[in-house]
C-alpha positions as CSV (number, residue, x, y, z in Angstrom):
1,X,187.1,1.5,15.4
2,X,187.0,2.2,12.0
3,X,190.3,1.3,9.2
4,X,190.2,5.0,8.5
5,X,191.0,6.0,12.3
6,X,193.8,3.1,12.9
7,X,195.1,4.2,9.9
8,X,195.0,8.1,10.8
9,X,196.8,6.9,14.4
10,X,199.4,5.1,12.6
11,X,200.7,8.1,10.6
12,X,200.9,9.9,13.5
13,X,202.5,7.4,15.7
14,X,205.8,8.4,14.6
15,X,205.4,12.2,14.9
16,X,204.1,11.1,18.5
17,X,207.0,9.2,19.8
18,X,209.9,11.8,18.7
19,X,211.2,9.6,15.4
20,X,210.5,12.3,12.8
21,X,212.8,15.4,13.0
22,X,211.0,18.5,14.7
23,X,211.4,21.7,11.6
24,X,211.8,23.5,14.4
25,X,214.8,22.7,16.0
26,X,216.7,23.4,12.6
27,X,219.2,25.7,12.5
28,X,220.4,28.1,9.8
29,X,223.7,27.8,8.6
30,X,224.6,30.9,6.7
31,X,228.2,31.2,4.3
32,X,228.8,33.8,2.2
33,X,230.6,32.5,-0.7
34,X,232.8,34.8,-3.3
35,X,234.1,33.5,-6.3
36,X,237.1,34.7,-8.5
37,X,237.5,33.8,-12.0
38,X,235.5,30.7,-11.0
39,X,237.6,30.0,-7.9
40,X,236.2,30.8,-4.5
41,X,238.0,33.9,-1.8
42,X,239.1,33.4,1.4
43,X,236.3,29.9,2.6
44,X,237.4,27.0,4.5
45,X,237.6,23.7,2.1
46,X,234.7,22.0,4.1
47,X,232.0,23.3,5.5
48,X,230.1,21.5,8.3
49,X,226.2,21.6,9.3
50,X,223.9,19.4,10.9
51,X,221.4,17.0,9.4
52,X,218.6,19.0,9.8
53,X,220.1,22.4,9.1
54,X,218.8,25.1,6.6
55,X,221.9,25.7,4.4
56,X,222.4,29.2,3.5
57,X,224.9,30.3,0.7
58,X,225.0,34.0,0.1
59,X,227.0,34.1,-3.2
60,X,228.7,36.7,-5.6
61,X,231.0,36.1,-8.7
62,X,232.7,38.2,-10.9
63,X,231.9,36.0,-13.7
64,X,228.4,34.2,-14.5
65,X,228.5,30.6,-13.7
66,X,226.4,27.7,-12.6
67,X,226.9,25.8,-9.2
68,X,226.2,22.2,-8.6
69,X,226.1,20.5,-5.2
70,X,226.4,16.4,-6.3
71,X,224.6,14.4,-4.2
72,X,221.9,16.6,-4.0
73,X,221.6,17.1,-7.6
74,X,221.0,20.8,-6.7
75,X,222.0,23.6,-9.1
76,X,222.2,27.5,-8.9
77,X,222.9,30.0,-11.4
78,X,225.0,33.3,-10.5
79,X,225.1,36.5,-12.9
80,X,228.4,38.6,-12.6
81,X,228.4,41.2,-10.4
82,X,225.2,39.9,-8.5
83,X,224.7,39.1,-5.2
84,X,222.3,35.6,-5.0
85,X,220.6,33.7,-2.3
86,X,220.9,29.7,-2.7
87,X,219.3,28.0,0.4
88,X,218.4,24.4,1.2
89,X,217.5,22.0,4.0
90,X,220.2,19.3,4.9
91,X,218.5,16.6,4.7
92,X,221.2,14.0,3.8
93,X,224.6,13.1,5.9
94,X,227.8,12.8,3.8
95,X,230.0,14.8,2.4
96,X,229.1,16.6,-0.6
97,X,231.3,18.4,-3.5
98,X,230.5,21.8,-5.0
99,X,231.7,22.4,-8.0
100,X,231.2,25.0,-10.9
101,X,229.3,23.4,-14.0
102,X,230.9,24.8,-17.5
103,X,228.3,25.2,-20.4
104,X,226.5,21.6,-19.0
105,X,229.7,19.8,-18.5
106,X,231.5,19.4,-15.3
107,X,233.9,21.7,-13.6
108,X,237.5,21.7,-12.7
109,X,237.4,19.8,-9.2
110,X,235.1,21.0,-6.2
111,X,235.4,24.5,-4.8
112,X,234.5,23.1,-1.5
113,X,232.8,20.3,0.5
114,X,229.6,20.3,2.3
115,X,229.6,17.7,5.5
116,X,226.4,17.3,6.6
117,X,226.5,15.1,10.0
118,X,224.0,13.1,11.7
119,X,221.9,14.6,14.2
């Protein structure tokens, strides 16, 4: 048997023996998220999801403003008056602040908190 082979088996030992996470069983997890003079309308403080999960924000402001999710280092831009689509796999357990990012700085506290469990 060549290294090549062993080597090929190896990689997919894992995938073989259930210890990577199947893409299929994901779920989407879909919040719509409006926001108010930078403030956000009517959403639980913390929303939950499942390691795992496709995160789906469906978000409008009435003012143009930049989201950050910490942790995830993940930004998303919203113009005012637009609707706009900010999705994401879960891929991380904790619990995450979102917060609105002011000309590069840092906002005024989260707007909510993502809790992403373990599977």
């Amino acid at each position: 048997m060549s290294i090549r082979l062993i080597g090929g088996f190896l990689l997919g030992l894992p995938a073989l023996c259930g210890l990577l996470p199947d893409a299929s069983l994901a779920a989407e997890q879909r919040f719509t998220l409006s926001l108010q003079n930078g403030r956000l309308a009517d959403v639980p403080p913390t929303q939950r999801v499942v390691e795992g999960d496709e995160v789906v924000w469906e978000l409008m402001s009435d003012t143009s403003l930049e989201l950050h999710l910490h942790g995830y280092e993940l930004s998303h831009s919203i113009a005012a008056g637009a609707t706009a689509v900010w999705h994401f796999p879960a891929i991380h357990s904790g619990r995450f602040p979102l917060e609105v990012h002011e000309h590069g700085g840092h906002g005024h506290g989260p707007l909510l908190y993502l809790e992403v469990h373990p599977e």
